[in-house]
N, CA and C atoms as a LAMMPS dump frame, in Angstrom:
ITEM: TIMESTEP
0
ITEM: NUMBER OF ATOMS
507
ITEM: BOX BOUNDS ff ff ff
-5.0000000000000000e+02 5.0000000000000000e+02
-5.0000000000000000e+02 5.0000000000000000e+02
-5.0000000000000000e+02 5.0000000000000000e+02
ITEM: ATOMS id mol type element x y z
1 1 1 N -0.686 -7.108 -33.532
2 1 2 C -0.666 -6.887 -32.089
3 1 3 C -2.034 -7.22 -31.522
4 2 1 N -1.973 -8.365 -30.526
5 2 2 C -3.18 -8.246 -29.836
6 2 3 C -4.102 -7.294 -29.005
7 3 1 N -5.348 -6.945 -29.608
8 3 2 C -5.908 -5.763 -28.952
9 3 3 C -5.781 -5.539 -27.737
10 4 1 N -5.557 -6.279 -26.994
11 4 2 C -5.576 -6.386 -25.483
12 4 3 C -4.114 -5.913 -25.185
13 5 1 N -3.113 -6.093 -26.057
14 5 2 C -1.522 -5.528 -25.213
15 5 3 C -1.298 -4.065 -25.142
16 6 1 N -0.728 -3.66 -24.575
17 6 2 C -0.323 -2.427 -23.94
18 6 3 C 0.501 -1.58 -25.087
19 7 1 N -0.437 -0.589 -25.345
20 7 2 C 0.392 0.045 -26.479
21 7 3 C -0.949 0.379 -27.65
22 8 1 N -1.852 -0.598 -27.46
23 8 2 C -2.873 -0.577 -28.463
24 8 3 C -3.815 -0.204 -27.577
25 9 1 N -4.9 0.338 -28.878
26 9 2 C -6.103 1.02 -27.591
27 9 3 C -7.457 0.224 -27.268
28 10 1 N -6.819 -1.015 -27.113
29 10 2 C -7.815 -2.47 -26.712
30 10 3 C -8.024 -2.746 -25.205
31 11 1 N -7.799 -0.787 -24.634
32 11 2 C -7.842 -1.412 -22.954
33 11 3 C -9.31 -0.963 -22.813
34 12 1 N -9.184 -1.951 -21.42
35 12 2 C -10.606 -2.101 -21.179
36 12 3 C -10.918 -1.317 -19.826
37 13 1 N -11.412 -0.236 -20.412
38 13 2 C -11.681 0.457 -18.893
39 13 3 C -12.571 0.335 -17.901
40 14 1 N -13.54 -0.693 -18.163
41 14 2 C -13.839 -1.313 -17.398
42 14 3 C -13.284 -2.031 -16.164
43 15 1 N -12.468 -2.723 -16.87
44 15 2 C -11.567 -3.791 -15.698
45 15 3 C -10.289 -2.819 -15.12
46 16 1 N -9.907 -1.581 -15.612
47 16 2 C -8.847 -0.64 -15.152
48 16 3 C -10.097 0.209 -13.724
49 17 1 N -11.06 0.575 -14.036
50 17 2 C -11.658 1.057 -13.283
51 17 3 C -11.473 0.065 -12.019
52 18 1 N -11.776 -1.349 -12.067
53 18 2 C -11.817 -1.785 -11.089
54 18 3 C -11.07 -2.318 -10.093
55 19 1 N -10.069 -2.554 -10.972
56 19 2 C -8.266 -2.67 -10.474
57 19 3 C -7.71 -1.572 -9.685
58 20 1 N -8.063 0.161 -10.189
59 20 2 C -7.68 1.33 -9.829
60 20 3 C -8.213 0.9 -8.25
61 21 1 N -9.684 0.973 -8.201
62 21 2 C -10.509 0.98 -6.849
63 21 3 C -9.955 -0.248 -6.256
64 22 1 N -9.946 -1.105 -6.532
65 22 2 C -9.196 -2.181 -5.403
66 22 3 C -7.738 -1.746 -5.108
67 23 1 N -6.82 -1.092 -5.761
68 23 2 C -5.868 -0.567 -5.594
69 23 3 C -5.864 0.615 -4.306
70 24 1 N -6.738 1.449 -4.509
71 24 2 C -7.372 2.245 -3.911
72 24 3 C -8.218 2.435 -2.641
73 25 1 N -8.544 0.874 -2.509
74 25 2 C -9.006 0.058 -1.004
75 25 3 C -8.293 -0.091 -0.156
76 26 1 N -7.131 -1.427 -1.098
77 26 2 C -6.078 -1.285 -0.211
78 26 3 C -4.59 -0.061 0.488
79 27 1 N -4.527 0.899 -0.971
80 27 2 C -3.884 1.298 -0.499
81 27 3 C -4.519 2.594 1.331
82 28 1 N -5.771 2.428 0.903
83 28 2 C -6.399 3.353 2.045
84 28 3 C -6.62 1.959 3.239
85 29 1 N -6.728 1.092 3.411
86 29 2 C -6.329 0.283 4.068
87 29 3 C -5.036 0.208 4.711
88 30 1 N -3.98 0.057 3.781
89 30 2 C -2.642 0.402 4.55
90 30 3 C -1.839 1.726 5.083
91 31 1 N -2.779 2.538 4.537
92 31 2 C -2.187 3.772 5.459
93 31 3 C -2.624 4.304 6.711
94 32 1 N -3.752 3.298 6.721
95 32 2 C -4.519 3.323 7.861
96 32 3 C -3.803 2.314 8.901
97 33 1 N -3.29 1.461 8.547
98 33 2 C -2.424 0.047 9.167
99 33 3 C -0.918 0.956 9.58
100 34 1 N -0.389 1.673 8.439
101 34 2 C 0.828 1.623 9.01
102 34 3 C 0.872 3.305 9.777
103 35 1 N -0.273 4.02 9.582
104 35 2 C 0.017 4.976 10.741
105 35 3 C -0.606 4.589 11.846
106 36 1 N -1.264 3.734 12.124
107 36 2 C -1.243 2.724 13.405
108 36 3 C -0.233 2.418 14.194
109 37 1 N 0.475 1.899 12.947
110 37 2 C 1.913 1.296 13.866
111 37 3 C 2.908 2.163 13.959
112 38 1 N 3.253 3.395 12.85
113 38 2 C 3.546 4.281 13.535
114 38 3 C 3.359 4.919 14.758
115 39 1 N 2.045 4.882 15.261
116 39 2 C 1.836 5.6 16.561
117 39 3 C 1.875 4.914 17.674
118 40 1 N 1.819 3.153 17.264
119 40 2 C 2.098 2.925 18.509
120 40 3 C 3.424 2.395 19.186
121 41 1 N 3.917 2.584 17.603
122 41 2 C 5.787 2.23 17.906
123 41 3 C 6.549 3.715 18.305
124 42 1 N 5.867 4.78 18.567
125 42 2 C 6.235 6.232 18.147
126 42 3 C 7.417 6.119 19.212
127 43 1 N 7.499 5.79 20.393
128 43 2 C 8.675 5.524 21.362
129 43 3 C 9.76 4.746 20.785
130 44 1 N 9.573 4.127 19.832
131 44 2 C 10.444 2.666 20.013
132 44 3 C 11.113 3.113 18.627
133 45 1 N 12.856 2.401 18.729
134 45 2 C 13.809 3.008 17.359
135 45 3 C 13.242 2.719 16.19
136 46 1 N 12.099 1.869 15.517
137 46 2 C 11.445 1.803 14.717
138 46 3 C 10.077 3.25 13.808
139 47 1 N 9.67 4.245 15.537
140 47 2 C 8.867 4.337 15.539
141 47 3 C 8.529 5.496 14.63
142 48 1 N 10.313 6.947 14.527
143 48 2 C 10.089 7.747 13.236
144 48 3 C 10.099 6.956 11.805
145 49 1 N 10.87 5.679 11.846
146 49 2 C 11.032 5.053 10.421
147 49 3 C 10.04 5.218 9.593
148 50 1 N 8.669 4.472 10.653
149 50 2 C 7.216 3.968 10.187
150 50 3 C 6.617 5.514 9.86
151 51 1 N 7.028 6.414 10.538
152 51 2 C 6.319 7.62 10.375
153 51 3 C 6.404 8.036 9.298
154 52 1 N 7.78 8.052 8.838
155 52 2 C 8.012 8.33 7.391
156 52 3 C 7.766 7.387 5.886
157 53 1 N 7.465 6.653 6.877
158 53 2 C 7.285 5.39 5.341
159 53 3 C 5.198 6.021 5.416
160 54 1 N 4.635 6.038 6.553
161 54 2 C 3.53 6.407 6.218
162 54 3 C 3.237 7.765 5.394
163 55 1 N 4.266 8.291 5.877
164 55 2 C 3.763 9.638 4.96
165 55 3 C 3.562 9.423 3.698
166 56 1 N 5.132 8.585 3.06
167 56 2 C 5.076 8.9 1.761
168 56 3 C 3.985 7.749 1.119
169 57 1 N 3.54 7.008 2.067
170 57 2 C 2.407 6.002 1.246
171 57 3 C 1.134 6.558 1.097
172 58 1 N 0.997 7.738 1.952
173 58 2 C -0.021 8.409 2.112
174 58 3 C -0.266 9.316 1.19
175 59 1 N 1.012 9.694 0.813
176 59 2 C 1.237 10.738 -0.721
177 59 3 C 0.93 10.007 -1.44
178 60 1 N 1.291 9.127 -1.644
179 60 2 C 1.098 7.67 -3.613
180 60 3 C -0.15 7.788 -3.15
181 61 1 N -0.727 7.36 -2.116
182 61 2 C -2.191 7.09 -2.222
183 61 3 C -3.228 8.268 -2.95
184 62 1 N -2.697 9.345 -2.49
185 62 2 C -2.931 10.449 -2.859
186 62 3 C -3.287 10.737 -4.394
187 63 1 N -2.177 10.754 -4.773
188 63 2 C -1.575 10.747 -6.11
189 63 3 C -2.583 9.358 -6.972
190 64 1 N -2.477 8.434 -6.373
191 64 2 C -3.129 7.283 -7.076
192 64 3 C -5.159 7.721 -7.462
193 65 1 N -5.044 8.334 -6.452
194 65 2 C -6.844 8.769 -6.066
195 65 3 C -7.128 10.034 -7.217
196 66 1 N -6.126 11.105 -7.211
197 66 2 C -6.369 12.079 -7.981
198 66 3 C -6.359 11.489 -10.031
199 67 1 N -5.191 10.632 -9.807
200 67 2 C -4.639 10.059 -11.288
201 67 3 C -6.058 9.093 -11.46
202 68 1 N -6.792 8.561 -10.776
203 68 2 C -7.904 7.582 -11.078
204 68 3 C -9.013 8.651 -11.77
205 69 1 N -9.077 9.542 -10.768
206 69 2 C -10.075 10.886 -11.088
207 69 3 C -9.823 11.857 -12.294
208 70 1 N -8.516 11.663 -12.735
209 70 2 C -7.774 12.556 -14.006
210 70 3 C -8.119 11.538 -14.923
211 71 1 N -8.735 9.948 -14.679
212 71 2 C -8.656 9.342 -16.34
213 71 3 C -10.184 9.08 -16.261
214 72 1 N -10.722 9.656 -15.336
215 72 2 C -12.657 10.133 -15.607
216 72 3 C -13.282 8.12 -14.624
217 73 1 N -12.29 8.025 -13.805
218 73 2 C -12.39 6.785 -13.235
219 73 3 C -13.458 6.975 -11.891
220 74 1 N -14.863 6.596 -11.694
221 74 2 C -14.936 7.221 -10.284
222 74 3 C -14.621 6.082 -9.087
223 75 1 N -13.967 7 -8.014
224 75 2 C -13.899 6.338 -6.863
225 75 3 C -15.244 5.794 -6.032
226 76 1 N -14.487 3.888 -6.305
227 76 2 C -15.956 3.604 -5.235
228 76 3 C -15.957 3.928 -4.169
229 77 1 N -16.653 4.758 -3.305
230 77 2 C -16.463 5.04 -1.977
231 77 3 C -17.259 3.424 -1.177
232 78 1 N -17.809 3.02 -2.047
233 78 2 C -18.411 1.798 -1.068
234 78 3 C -17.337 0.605 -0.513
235 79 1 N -16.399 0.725 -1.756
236 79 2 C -15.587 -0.268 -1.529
237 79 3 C -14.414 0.002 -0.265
238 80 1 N -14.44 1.663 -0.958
239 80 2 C -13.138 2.071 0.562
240 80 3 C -14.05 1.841 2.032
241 81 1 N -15.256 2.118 2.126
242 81 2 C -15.419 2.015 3.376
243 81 3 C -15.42 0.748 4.33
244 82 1 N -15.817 -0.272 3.395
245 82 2 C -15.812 -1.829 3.418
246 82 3 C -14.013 -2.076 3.931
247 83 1 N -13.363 -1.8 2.824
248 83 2 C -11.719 -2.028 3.529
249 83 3 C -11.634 -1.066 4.64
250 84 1 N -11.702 0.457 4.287
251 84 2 C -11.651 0.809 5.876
252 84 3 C -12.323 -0.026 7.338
253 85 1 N -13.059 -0.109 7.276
254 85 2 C -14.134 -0.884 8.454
255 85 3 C -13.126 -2.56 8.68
256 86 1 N -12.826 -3.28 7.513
257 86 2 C -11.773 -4.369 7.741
258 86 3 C -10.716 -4.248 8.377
259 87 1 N -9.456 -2.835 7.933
260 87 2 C -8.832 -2.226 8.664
261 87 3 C -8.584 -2.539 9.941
262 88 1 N -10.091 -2.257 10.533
263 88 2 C -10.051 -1.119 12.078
264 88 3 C -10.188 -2.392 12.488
265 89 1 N -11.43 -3.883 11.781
266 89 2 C -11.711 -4.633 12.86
267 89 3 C -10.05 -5.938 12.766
268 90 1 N -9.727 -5.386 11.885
269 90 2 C -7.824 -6.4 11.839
270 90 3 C -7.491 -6.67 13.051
271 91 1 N -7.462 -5.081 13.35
272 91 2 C -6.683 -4.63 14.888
273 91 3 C -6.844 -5.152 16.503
274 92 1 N -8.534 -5.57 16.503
275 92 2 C -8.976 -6.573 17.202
276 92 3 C -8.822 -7.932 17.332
277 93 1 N -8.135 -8.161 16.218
278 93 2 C -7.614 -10.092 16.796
279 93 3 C -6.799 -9.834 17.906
280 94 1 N -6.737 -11.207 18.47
281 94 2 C -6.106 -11.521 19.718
282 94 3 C -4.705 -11.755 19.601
283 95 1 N -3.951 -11.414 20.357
284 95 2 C -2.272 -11.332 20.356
285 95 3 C -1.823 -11.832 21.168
286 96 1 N -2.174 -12.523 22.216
287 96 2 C -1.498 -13.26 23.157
288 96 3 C -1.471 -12.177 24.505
289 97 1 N -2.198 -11.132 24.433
290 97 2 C -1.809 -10.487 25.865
291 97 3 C -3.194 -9.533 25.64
292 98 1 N -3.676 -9.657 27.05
293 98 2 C -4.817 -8.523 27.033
294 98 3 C -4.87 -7.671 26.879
295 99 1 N -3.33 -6.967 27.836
296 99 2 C -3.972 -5.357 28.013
297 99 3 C -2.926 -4.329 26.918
298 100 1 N -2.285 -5.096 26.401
299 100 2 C -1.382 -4.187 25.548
300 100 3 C -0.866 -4.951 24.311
301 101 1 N 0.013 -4.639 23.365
302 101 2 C 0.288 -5.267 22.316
303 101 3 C 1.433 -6.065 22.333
304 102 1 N 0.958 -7.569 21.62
305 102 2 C 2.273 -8.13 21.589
306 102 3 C 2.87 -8.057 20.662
307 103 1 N 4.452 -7.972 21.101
308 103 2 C 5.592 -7.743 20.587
309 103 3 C 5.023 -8.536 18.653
310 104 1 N 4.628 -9.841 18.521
311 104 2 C 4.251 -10.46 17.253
312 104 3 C 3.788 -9.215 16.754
313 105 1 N 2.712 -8.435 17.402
314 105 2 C 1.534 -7.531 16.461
315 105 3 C 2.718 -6.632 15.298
316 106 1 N 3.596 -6.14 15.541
317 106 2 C 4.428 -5.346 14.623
318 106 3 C 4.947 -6.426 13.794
319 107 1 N 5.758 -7.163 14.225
320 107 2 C 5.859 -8.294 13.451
321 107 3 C 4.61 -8.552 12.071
322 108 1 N 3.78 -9 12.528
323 108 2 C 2.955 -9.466 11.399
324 108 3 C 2.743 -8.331 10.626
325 109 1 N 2.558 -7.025 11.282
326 109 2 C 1.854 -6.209 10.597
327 109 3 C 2.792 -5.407 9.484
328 110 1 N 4.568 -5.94 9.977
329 110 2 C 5.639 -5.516 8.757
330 110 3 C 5.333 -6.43 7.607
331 111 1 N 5.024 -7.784 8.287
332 111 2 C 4.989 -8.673 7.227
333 111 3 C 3.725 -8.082 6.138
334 112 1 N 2.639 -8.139 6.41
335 112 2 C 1.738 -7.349 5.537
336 112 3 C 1.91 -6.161 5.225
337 113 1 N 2.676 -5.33 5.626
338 113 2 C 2.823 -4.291 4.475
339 113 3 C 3.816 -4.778 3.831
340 114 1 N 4.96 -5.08 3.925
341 114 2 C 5.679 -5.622 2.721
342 114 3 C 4.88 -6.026 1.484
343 115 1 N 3.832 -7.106 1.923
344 115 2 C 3.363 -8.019 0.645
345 115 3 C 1.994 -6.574 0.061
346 116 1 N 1.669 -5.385 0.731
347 116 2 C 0.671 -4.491 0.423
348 116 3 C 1.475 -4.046 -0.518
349 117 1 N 3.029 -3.627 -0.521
350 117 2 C 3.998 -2.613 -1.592
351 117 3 C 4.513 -3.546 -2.778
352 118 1 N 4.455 -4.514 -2.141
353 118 2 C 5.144 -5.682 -3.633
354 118 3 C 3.422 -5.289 -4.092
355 119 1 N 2.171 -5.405 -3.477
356 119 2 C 1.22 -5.727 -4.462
357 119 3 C 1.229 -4.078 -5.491
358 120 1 N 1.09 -3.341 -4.593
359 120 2 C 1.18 -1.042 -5.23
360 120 3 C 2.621 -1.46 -6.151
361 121 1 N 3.103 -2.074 -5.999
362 121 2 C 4.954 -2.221 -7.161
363 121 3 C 4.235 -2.432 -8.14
364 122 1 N 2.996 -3.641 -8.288
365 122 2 C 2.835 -4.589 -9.278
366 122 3 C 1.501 -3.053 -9.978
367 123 1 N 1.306 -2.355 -9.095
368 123 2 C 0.096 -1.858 -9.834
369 123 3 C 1.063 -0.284 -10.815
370 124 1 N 1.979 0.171 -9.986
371 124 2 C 2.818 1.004 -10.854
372 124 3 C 3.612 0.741 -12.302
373 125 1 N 3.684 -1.095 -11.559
374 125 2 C 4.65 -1.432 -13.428
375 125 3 C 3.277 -1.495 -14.756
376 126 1 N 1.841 -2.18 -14.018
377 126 2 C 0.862 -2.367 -14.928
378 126 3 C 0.197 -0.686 -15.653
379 127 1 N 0.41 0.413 -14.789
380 127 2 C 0.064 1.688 -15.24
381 127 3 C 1.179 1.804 -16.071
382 128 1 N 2.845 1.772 -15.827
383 128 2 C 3.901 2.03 -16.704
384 128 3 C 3.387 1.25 -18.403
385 129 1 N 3.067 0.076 -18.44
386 129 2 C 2.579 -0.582 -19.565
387 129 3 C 1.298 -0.114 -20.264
388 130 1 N 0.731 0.638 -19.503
389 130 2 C -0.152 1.098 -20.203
390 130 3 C -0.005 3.028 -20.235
391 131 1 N 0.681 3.306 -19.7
392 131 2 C 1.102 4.983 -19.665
393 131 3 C 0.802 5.548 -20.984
394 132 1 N 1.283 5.167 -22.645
395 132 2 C 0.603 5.738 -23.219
396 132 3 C -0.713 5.813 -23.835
397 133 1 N -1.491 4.839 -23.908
398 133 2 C -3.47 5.128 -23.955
399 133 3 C -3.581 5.843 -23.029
400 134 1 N -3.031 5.585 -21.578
401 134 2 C -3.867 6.314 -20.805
402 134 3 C -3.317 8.134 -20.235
403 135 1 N -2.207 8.165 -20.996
404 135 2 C -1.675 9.613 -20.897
405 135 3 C -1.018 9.62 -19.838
406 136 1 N -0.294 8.797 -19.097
407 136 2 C 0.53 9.127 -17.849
408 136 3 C 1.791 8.844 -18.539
409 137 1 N 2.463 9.529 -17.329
410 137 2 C 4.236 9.743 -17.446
411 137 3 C 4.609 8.45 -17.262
412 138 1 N 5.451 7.921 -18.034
413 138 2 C 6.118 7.365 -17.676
414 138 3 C 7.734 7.58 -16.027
415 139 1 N 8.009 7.983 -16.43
416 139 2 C 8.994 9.35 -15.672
417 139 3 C 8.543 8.948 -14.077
418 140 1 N 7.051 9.4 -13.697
419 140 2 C 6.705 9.365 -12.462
420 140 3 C 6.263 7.834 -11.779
421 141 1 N 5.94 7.329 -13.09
422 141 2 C 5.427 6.168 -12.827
423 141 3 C 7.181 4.999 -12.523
424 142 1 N 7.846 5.218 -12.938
425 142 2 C 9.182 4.566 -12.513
426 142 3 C 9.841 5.407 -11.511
427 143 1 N 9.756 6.402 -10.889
428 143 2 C 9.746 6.703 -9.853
429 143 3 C 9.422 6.193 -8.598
430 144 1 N 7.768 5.834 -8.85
431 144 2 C 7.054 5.246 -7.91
432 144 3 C 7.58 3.962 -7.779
433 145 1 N 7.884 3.056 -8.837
434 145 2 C 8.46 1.773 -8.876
435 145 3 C 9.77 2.043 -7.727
436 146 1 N 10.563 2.937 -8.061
437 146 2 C 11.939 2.894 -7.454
438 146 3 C 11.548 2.917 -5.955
439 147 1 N 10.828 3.977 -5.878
440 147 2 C 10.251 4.468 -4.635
441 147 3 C 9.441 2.914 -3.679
442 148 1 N 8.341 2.154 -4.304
443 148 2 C 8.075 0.904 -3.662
444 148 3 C 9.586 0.048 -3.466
445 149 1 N 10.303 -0.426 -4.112
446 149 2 C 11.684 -1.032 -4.097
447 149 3 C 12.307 -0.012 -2.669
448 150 1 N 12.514 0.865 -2.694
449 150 2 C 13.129 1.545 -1.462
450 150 3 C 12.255 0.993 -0.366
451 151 1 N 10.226 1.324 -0.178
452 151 2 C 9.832 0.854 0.987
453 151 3 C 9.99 -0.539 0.935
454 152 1 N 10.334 -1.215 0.249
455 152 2 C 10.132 -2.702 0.471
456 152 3 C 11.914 -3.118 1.133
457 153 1 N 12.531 -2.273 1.218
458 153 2 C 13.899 -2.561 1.399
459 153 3 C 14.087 -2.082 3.03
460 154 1 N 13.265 -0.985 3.304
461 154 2 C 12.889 -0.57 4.429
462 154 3 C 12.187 -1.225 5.887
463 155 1 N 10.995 -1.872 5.027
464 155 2 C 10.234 -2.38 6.152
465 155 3 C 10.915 -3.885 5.887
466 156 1 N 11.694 -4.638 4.86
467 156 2 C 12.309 -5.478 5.186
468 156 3 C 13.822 -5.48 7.027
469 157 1 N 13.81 -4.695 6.5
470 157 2 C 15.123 -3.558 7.636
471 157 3 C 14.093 -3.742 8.804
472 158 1 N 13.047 -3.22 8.821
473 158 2 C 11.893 -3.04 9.949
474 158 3 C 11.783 -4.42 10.723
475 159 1 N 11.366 -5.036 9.774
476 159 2 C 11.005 -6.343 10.325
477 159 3 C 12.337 -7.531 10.777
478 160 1 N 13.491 -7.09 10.019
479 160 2 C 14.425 -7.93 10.652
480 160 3 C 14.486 -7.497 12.276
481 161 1 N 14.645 -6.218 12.39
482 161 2 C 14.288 -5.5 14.203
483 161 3 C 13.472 -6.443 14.973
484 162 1 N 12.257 -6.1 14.134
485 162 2 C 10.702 -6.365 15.111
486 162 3 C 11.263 -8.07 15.183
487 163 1 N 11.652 -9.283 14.509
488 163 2 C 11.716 -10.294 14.285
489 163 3 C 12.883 -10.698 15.924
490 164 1 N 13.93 -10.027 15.861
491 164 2 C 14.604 -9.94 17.152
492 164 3 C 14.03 -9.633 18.403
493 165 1 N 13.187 -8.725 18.119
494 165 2 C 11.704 -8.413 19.597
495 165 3 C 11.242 -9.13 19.874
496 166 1 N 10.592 -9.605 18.34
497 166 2 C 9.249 -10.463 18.982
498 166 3 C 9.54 -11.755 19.706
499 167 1 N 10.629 -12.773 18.896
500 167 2 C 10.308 -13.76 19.049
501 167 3 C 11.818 -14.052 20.414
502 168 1 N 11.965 -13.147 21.131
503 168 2 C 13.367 -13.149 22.176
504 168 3 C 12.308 -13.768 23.076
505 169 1 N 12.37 -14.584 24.544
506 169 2 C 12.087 -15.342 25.632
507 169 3 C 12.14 -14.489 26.607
């Protein structure tokens, strides 16, 4: 077995440390994005959906931050603040209208979280492959898988909506 495959104890915690924290950027990046759009869709039939998809991304994130800290991983705070600060200045591109948001802005911004949960899918199956060196459940960790597959089925649902908004004359 090659030291490097999953199962043997050829991981490199080095490069897990740094995967965790970029994991950990973005996912504090997108919960910052989609309770955005939660709040500013909060009127609109979209607007409890987003509320609830933020919560529970806000929980994994959670969960992801404590499980980094349970395998003696430390959180870069330099890196979250860097994506936070990217975040906020996202929100400032131009949309086609001055004083309020265009209809596109939800649009795009389903489209990027979609591709944020396919990327958190890809980081739950790579912890599942490595679950036993590193002592996690399997159990929770295919949970979370099921659980990304549900939001990705969701804000697909989302965005077929917003896609009828945005782009109507």
């Amino acid at each position: 077995m090659n030291a490097d495959s999953p199962g043997s104890a050829g991981l490199d915690r080095r490069l897990l440390a740094i995967y965790l924290n970029d994991h950990i950027a973005g996912a504090t990046a997108g919960v910052g994005r989609i309770s955005q759009m939660a709040e500013a869709s909060a009127s609109t039939p979209i607007g409890p959906r987003l509320a609830d998809l933020a919560t529970e991304i806000r929980t994994e994130r959670d969960w992801l931050v404590d499980t980094t800290r349970r395998l003696g991983v430390r959180v870069d705070q330099g890196k979250l603040a860097v994506l936070w600060t990217g975040e906020r200045l996202g929100r400032l591109k131009p949309n086609g209208r001055l004083t309020r948001r265009s209809p596109l802005s939800v649009l795009l911004e389903l489209d990027l979280m979609q591709s944020a949960v396919a990327g958190k899918k890809s980081l739950w199956h790579a912890l599942q492959d490595w679950s036993a060196p590193l002592g996690l459940d399997p159990v929770v960790l295919e949970e979370l898988v099921i659980s990304a597959d549900r939001q990705l089925e969701e804000l697909a649902s989302l965005a077929a909506v917003a896609r009828r908004a945005a782009l109507r004359a």
